[in-house]
C-alpha positions in Angstrom: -22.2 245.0 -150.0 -21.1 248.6 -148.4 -24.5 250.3 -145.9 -24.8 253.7 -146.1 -24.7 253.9 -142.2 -25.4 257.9 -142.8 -29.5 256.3 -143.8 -29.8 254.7 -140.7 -32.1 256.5 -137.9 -29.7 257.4 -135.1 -30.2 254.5 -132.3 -31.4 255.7 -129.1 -30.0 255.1 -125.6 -31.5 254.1 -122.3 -30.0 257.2 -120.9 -31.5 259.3 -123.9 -35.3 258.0 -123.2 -36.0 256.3 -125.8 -34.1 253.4 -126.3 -35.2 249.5 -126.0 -35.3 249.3 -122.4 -36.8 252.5 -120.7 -34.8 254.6 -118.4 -37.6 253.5 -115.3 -37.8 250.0 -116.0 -34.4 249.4 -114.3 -35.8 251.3 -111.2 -39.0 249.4 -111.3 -37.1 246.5 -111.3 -35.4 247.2 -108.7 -37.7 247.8 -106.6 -40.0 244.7 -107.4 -37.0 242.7 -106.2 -36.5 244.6 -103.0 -40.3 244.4 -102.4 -40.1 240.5 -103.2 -37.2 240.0 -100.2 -39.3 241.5 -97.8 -42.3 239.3 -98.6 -40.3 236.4 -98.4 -38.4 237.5 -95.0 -42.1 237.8 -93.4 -43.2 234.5 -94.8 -39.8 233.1 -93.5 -40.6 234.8 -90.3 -44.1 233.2 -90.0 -43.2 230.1 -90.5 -40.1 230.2 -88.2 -42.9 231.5 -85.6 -45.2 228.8 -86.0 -42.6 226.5 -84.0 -42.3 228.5 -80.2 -44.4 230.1 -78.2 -45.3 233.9 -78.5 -43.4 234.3 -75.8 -40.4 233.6 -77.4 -40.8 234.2 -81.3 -44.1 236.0 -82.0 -45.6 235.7 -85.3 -45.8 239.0 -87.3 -49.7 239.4 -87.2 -48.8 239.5 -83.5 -45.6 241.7 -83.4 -48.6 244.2 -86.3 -51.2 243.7 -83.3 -48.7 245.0 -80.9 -47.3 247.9 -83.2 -51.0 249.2 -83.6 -51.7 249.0 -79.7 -48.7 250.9 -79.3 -49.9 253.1 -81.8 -53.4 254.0 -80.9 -52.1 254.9 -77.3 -49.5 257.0 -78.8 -46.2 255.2 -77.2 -44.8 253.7 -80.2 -44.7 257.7 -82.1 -43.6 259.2 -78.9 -40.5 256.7 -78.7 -39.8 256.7 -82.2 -39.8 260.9 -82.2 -37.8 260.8 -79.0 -35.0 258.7 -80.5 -35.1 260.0 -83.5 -34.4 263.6 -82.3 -31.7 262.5 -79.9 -30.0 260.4 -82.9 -30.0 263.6 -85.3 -29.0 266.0 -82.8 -25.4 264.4 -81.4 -25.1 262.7 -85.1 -25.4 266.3 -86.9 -23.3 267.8 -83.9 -20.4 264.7 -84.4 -21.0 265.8 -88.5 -20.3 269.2 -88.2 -17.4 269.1 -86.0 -15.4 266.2 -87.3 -15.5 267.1 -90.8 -13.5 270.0 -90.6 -10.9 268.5 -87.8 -10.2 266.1 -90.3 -9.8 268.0 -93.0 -7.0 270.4 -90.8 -5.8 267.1 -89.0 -5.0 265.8 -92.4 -3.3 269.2 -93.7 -1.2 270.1 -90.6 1.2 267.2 -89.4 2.1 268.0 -86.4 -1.8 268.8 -85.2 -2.4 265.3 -86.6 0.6 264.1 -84.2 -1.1 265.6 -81.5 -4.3 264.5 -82.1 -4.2 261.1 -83.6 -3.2 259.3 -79.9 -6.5 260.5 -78.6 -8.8 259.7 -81.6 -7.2 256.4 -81.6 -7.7 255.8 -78.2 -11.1 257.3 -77.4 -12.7 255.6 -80.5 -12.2 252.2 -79.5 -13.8 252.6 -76.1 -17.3 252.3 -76.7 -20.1 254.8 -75.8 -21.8 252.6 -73.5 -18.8 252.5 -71.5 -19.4 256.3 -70.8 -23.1 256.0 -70.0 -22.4 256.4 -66.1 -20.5 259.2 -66.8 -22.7 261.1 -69.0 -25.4 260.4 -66.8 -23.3 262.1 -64.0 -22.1 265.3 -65.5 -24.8 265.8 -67.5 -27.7 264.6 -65.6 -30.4 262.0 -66.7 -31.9 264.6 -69.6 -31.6 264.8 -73.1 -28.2 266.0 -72.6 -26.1 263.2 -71.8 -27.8 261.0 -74.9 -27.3 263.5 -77.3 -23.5 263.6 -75.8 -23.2 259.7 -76.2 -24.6 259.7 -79.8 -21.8 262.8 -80.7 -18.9 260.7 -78.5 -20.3 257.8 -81.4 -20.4 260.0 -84.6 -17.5 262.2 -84.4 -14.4 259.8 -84.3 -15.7 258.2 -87.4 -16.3 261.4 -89.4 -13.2 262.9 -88.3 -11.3 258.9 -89.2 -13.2 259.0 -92.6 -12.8 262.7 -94.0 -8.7 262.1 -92.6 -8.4 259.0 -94.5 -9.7 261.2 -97.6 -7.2 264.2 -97.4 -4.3 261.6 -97.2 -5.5 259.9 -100.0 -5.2 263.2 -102.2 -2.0 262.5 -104.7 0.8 265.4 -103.8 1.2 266.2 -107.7 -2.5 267.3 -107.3 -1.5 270.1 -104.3 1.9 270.5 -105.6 0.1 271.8 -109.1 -2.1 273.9 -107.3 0.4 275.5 -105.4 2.8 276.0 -108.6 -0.3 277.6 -109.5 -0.5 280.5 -107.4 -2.6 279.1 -104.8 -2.9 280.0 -101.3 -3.1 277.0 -98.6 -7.2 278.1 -98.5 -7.5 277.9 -102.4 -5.8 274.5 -102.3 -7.9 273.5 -99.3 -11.4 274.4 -100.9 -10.7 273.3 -104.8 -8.4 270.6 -104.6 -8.6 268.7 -100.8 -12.2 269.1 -99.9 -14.0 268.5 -103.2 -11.7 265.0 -103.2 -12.4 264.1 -99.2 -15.9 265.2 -100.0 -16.7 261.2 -101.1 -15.1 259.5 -97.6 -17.1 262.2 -95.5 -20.0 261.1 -96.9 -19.3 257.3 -96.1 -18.0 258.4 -92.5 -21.4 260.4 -92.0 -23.2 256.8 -92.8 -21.1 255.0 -91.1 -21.7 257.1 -88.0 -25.3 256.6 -88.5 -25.3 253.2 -88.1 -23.5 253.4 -84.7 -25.8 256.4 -83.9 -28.2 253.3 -83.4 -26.7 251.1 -81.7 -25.6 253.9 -79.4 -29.6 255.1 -78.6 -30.6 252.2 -77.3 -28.2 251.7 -74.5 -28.2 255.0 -73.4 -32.2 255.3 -73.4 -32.3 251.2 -71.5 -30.2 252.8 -68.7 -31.7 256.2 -68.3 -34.8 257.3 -70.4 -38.2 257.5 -69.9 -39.0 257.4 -73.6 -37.9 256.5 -76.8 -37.2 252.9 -78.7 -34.7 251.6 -76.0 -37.2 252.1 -73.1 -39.6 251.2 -75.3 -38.0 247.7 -75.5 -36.8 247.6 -72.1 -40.5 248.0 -70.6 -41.4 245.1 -73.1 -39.2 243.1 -71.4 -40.1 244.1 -67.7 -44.0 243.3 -68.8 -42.7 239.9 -70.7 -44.1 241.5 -73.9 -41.8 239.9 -76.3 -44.2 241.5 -79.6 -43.0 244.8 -78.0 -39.3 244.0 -78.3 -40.3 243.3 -81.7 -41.8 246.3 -82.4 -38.7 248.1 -81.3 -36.2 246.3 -82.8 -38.9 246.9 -86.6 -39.1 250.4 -85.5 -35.1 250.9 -85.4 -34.5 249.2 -88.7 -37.2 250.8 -90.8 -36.5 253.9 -88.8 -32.6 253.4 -89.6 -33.2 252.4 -93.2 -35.6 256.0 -94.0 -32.7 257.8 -92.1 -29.7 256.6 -94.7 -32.2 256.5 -97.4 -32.3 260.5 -96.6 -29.2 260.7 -96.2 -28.1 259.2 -99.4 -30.9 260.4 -101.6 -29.6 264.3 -100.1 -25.8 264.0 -101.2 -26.9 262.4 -104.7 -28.4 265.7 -105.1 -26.0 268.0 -104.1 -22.8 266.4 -103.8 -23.1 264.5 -107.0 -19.9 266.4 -108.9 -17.6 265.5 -106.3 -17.9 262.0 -106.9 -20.9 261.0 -104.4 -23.4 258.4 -106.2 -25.0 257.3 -102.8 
């Protein structure tokens, strides 16, 4: 027996709004599960507790007593602006500056012969290895931390966005070219809308070490922020302090790449970046 398919109401889509499964159901979902982990890494984390001493694995009511001391008497928001201001200046600083060196690294050989020894040398030898040295030429300040966290970001931006030009395929610049365009038209339609995707991961990527690259350089010189924060805790053998610090660096991490990733969705989306 033949259906007249043309009778049938037109089915709707999840995408469309009004289809089975609603469009924010997924997204609730999601979120329900991420909200379940984190109940059952705190249960996991109290019961792990309940077998030492506070001393040397406080419970979390204890590590939440110590975040709201720190709180009332202002240290834990001080250190947590403190880092967080030092961690976007040198990150935004590496950003800005290694995007485009990759991007002309990647487009003139024999700069990237002249470079590429350098980067490949300097990026292995980690920041904490310059911390004496920072310290010394640019004095115990903000400067030298903000320097370390750049020395941190810009390798791996400039890595990333040169890994991205040389994955362009050469029919793509060779078109353009046949085309009529000038190396500048072929560098802003063709190379930077396709690197625009490995930026983004190198800018994450650099974020992450951002953090790892705070707390060394704010343990050996800083008067504030997380790292001090954590190194006092240990001088006054308050291990719900270290606690609080290492909490305030991963939440503080986590809101950073949430930013992050929630900003190029929005504008970067047409060159490929889903976040």
């Amino acid at each position: 027996m033949a259906v007249d398919t043309e009778s049938l109401p037109p089915t709707k889509t999840a995408a469309g709004g009004g289809g089975r499964f609603p469009s924010g159901r997924p997204r609730l979902r999601r979120a329900g599960i991420s909200v379940l982990s984190v109940l059952l890494g705190l249960a996991l984390w109290d019961l792990v507790s309940r077998n030492y001493t506070a001393f040397f694995f406080p419970s979390p009511r204890l590590t939440l007593d110590g975040a709201i001391d720190l709180a009332r008497d202002g240290t834990l928001w001080s250190a947590t602006s403190a880092s967080a201001g030092r961690i976007l200046a040198g990150w935004s600083i590496g950003v800005l500056l290694g995007v485009p060196v990759g991007l002309v690294m990647g487009r003139i050989q024999w700069l990237r012969l002249l470079l590429d020894p350098y980067i490949q040398f300097f990026r292995f030898v980690p920041p904490i290895a310059f911390v004496t040295l920072a310290i010394i030429w640019l004095g115990p300040g903000e400067a030298s931390k903000v320097a370390l966290i750049f020395y941190t970001s810009v390798f791996i931006v400039t890595v990333n966005t040169l890994a991205g030009v040389m994955s362009i395929d050469e029919l793509r610049l060779r078109s353009a070219q046949s085309l009529g365009a000038s190396q500048f038209q072929t560098l802003v339609s063709v190379v930077l809308p396709s690197t625009v995707p490995y930026a983004v991961t190198g800018a994450r990527l650099a974020m992450g070490n951002s953090f790892l690259t705070i707390v060394s350089a704010e343990i050996v010189a800083a008067e504030t922020g997380l790292g001090s924060l954590i190194w006092t805790a240990r001088n006054y053998a308050r291990t719900e302090w270290v606690f609080v610090g290492i909490v305030a660096l991963g939440v503080l991490g986590y809101l950073f790449d949430w930013m992050l990733r929630a900003g190029t969705r929005l504008t970067l989306r047409r060159y490929g970046v889903t976040g």
